[in-house]
C-alpha positions in Angstrom: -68.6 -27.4 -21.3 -68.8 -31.1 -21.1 -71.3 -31.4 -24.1 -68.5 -29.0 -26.0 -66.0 -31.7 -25.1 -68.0 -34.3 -26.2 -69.2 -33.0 -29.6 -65.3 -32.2 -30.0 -64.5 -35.7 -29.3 -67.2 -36.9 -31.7 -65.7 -35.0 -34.6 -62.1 -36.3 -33.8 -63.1 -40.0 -33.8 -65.2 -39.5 -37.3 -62.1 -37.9 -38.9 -59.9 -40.4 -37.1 -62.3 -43.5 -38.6 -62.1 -41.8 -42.3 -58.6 -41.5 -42.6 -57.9 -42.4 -45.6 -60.6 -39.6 -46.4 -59.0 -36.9 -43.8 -55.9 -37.3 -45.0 -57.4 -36.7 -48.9 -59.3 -33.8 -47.9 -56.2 -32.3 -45.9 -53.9 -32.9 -49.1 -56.4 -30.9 -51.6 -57.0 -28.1 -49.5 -53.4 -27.7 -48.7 -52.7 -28.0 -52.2 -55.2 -24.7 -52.9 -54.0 -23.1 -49.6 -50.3 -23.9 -50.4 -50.8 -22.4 -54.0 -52.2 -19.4 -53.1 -49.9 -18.7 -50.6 -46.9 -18.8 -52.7 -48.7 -17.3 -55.8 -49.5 -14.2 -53.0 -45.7 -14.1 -51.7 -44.9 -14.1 -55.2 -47.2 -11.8 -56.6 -46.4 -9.2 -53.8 -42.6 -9.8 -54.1 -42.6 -9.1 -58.0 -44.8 -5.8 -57.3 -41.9 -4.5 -54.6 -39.3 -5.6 -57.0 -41.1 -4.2 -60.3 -41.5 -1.0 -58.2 -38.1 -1.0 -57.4 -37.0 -1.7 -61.1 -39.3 1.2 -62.5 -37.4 3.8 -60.4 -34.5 3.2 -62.3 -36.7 4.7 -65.1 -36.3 8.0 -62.9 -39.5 10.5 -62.6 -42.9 9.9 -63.9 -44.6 13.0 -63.5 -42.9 16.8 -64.2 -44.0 19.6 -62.5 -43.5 22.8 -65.1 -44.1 26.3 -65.0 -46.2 27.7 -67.6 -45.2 30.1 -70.2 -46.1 33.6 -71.0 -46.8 33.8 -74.6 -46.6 37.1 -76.2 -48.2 38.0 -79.6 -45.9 40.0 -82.0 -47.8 42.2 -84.3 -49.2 45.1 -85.5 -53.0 45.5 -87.0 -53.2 42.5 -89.7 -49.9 41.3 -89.3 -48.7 38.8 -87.1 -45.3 37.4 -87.0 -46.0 34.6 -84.5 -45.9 34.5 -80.1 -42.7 34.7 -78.2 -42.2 33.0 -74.8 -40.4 33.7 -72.2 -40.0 31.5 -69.6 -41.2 31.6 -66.3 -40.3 29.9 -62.8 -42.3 28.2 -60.2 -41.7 29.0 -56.4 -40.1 26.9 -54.8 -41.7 27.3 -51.4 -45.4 27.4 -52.8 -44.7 23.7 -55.0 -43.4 21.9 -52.2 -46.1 23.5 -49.8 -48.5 21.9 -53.0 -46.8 18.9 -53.0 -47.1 18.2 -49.1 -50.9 19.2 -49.3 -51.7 16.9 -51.7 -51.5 13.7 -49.3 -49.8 11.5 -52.3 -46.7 9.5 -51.4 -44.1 10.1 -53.6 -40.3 11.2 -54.0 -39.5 14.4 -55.8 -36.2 16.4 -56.5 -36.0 20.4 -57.4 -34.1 21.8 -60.2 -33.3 25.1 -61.6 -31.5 25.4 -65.1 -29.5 28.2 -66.2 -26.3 29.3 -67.6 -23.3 30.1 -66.2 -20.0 31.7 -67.9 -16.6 30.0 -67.5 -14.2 32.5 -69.5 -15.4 33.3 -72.9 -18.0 30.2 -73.0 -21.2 29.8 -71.3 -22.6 26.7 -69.7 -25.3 25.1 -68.8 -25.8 24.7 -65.1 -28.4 22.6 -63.3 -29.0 23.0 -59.7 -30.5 20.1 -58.0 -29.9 18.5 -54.1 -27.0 15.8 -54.6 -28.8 13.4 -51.6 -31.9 13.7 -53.6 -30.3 12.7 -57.2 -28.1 10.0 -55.5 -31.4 8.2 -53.8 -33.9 8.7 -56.7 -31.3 8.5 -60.4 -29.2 5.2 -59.2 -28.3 5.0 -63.1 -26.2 7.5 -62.5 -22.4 6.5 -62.8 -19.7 8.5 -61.4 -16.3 9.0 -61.7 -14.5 10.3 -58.8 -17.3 10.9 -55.5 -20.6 12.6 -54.9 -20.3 16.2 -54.1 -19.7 17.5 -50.4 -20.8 20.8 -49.7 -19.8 23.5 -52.6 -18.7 20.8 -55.1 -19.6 20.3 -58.3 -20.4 17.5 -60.4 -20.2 17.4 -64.6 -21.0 15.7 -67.7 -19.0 13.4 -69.2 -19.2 15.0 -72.8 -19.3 18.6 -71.2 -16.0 17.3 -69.4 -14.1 16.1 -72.5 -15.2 19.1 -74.6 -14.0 21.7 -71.9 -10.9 19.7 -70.8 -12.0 19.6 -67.3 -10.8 16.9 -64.7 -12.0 15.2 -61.8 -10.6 17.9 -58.7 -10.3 20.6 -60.9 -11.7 24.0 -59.6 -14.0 26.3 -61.2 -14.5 29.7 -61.7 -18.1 30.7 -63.1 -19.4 34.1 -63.3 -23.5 34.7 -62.8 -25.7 37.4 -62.6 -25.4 38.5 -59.5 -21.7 37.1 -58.1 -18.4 34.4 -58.9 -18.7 30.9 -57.9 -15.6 28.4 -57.8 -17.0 25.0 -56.9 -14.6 22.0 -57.1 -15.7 19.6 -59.8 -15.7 16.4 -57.3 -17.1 13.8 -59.9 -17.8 13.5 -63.8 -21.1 11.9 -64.6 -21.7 9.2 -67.2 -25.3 8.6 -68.0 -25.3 8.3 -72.3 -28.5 11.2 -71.9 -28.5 14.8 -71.8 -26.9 14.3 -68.4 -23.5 14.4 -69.9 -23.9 17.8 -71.4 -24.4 19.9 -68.2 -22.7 21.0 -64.9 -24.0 20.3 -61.7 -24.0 22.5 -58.5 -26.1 22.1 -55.3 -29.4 24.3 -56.1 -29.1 27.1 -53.3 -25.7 27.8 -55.0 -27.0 28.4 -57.8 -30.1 30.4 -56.9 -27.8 32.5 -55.1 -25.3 33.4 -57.9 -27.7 33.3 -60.7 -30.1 35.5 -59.0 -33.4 33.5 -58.9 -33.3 32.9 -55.2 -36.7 30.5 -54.1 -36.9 30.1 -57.9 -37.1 26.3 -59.8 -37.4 25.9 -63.7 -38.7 21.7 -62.6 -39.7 19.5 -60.5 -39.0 15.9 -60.9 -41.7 13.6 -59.6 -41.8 9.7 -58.5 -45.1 8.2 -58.0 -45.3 4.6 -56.8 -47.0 3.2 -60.1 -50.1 0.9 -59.9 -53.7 1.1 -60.7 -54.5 5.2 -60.7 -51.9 6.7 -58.9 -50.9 8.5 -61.1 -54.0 9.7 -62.9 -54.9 10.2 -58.9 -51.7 12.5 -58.4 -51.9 14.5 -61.8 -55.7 15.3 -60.6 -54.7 16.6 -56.6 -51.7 18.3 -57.6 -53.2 20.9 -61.1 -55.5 22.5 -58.7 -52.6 23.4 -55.9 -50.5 24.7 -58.1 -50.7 28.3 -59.7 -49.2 29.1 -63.0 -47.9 25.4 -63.1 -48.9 22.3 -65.4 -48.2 18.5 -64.3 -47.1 16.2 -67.4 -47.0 12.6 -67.0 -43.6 11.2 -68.2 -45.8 9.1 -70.7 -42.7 5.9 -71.2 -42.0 5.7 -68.3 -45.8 6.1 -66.3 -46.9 3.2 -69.0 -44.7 1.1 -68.9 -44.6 1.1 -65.3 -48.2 0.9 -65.1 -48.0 -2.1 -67.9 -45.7 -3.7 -66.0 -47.2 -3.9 -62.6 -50.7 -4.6 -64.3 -49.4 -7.8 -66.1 -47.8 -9.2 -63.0 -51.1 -8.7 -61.2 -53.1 -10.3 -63.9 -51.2 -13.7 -64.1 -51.3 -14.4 -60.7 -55.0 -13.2 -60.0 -55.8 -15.7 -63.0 -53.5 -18.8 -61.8 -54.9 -18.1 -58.3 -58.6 -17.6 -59.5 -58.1 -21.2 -61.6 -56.4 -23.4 -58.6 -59.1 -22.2 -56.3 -62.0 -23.0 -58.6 -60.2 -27.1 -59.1 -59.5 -26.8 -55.2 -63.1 -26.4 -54.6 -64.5 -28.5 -57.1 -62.2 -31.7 -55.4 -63.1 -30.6 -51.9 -66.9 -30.3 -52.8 -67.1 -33.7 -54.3 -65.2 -35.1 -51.6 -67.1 -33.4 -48.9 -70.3 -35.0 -50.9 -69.2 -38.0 -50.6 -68.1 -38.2 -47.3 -71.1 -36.5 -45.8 -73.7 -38.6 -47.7 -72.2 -42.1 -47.2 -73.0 -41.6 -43.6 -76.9 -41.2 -44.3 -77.2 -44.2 -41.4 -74.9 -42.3 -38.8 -77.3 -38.9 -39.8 -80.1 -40.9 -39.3 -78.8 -42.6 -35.8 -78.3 -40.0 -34.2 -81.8 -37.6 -35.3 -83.3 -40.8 -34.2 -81.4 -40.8 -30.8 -82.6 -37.1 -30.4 -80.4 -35.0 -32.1 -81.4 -31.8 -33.5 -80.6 -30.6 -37.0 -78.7 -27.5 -35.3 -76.6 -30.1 -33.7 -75.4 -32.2 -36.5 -74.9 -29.8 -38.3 -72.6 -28.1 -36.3 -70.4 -31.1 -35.9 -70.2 -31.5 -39.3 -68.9 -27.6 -39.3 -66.4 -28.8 -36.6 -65.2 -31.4 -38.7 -64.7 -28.9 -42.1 -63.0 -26.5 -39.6 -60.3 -28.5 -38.4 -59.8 -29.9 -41.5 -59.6 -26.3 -42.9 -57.6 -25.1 -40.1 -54.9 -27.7 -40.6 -55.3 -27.4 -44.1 -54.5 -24.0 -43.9 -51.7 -24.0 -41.7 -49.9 -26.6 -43.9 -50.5 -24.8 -47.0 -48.7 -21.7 -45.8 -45.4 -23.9 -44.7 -45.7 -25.8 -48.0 -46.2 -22.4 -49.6 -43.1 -21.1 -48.9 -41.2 -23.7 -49.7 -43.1 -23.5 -53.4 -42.5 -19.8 -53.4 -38.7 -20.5 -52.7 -38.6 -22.6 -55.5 -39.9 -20.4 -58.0 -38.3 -17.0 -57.1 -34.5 -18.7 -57.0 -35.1 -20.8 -60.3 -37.6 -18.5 -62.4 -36.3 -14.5 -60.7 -33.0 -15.3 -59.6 -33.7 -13.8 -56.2 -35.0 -14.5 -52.6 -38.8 -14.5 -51.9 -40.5 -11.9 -49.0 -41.4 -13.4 -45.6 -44.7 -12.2 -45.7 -46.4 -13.5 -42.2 -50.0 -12.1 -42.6 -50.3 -14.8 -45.4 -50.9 -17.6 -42.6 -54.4 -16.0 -42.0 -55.2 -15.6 -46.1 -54.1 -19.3 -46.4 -55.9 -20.5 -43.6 -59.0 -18.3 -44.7 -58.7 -20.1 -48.7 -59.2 -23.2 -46.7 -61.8 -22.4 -44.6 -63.6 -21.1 -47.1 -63.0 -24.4 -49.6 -64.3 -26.6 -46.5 -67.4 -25.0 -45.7 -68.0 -23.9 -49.2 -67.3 -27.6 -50.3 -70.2 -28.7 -47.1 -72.3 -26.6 -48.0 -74.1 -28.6 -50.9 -74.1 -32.1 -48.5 -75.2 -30.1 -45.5 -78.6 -29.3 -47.0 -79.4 -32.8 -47.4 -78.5 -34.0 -44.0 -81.4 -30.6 -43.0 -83.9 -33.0 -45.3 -82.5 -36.3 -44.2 -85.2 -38.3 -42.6 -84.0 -40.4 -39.7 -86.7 -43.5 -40.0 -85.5 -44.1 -44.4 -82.3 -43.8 -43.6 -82.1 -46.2 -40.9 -83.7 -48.9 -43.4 -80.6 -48.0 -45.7 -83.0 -46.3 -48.2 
């Protein structure tokens, strides 16, 4: 304990002595440590905010059902393949979906057509919660549906006369609904063209109970995901393709790739400049004290022991270093998310320990050169100043 205590007392008096030095070496690498810091709180900010920007793109990945072709003929004539369309099961997808162990957001629909008089229309059932969390583009007039309510297109509205409140009568397959149209929809897409009603409503009156014509898919985007979710989901499903949403899956995939990029490479440079500074420092301060080195191998100090004082001093100075760089890093990353972004940065607190680890690093990386020269350093030349 007491040598401890005296070996730590050794290293603060040497760093005390050298402060003009200390105080170099604890600018540089809190410099590096500071940089990286608010490059990572940056960095990982963007990638939340990009992520939450790229849902406003809606799904990335459709879940169809496949369709049964049928070849119309007779001996050497052939007058092409109908299709008719088929319908996935609804209990069997999600069952698929929840198998496949991939985090992601996903909302049912079933399309069909519905008769209002002497016109037909197209009707989309789909779970209002759902469509309200994952398609914030959408813009409505009036409120979201409660219960048997009904939401419309805007065009479909105009071109039918229909108004916010108004109640419906539309005729299926098997029965009569009459949903209140509680909101008209305004998304300039094929949105505006088609009624809404909550999906068991309109399994029921269509007939095609447990039945969906799509399922609408949100994979967080970045590195394979998405590639990684096409893969585990084909082989669950039965008589169903996934697509990839090809737009919208690039240019999320761009997107997040880019931002990653640019601050791996500015990191990458200020670390490599960091450690080229701390290294020639370090150098200099280790070898300048070739008599000191010498002194105390020839008062009977091992090489294990210098050694580890001088790992005591790079230590605390990477320690303090470290701790500095984080503060300063936030402040930095303040800065450049409210004058470049426009927006506040992310508290992220597990970046003390990747700040204080950058410095570490720089310091004993930086010794590690003059260390093996105090190993060769012999005590008697030294002492004659040689």
């Amino acid at each position: 304990m007491q040598r401890n205590r005296w070996q730590f007392h050794l290293v603060i008096r040497a760093l005390a002595y050298r402060r003009g030095r200390t105080f170099l070496l604890i600018a540089v690498l809190s410099m590096a440590a500071s940089l990286a810091t608010a490059l990572g709180i940056v960095s990982l900010t963007m990638e939340k905010r990009v992520a939450e920007e790229i849902r406003k793109y809606g799904a990335n990945l459709i879940i169809m059902p496949e369709k049964a072709r049928i070849s119309i003929g007779s001996g050497g004539l052939n007058f092409g393949e109908f299709s008719e369309a088929t319908y996935l099961n609804q209990v069997k997808t999600e069952d698929a979906i929840i198998r496949s162990g991939i985090q992601l957001e996903h909302s049912l629909h079933l399309s069909g057509t519905l008769r209002r008089g002497a016109a037909d229309i197209l009707v989309e059932g789909v779970n209002f919660e759902v469509i309200r969390r994952l398609f914030p583009w959408w813009h409505i007039q009036g409120s979201w549906p409660n219960g048997a309510e009904a939401v419309i297109g805007s065009r479909l509205a105009a071109r039918l006369g229909i108004k916010v409140g108004e109640e419906l009568e539309l005729l299926g397959v098997a029965g009569v609904v009459r949903p209140r149209v509680a909101g008209i929809v305004n998304t300039g897409g094929e949105e505006d063209d088609l009624l809404y009603l909550a999906l068991p409503e309109l399994q029921q009156v269509s007939g095609r109970s447990g039945q969906l014509t799509l399922v609408r898919l949100l994979v967080t985007a970045g590195g394979e995901r998405l590639k990684t979710a096409m893969d585990r989901l084909g082989p669950l499903l039965s008589g169903a393709v996934v697509k990839e949403v090809r737009q919208v899956a690039r240019t999320s995939e761009g997107l997040l790739a880019k931002v990653k990029l640019l601050m791996m490479l500015a990191t990458v440079v200020v670390l490599i400049s960091a450690g080229s500074s701390v290294a020639g420092t370090m150098s200099a301060s280790i070898l300048e004290r070739g008599k000191e080195i010498g002194l105390m191998k020839a008062m009977g100090g091992g090489r294990l022991n210098i050694l580890l004082l001088f790992c005591g001093e790079a230590l605390l100075l990477g320690v303090t270093g470290g701790i500095t760089g984080y503060l300063i890093g936030n402040v930095i990353a303040l800065f450049i998310m409210q004058t470049v972004f426009a927006a506040p940065p992310g508290f992220i607190s597990w970046l003390v320990w990747a700040s204080m680890g950058v410095s570490l690093f720089l310091a004993l990386a930086g010794s590690a050169g003059p260390l093996v020269s105090v190993f060769r350093l012999d005590p008697v030349r030294s002492l004659r100043g040689e």
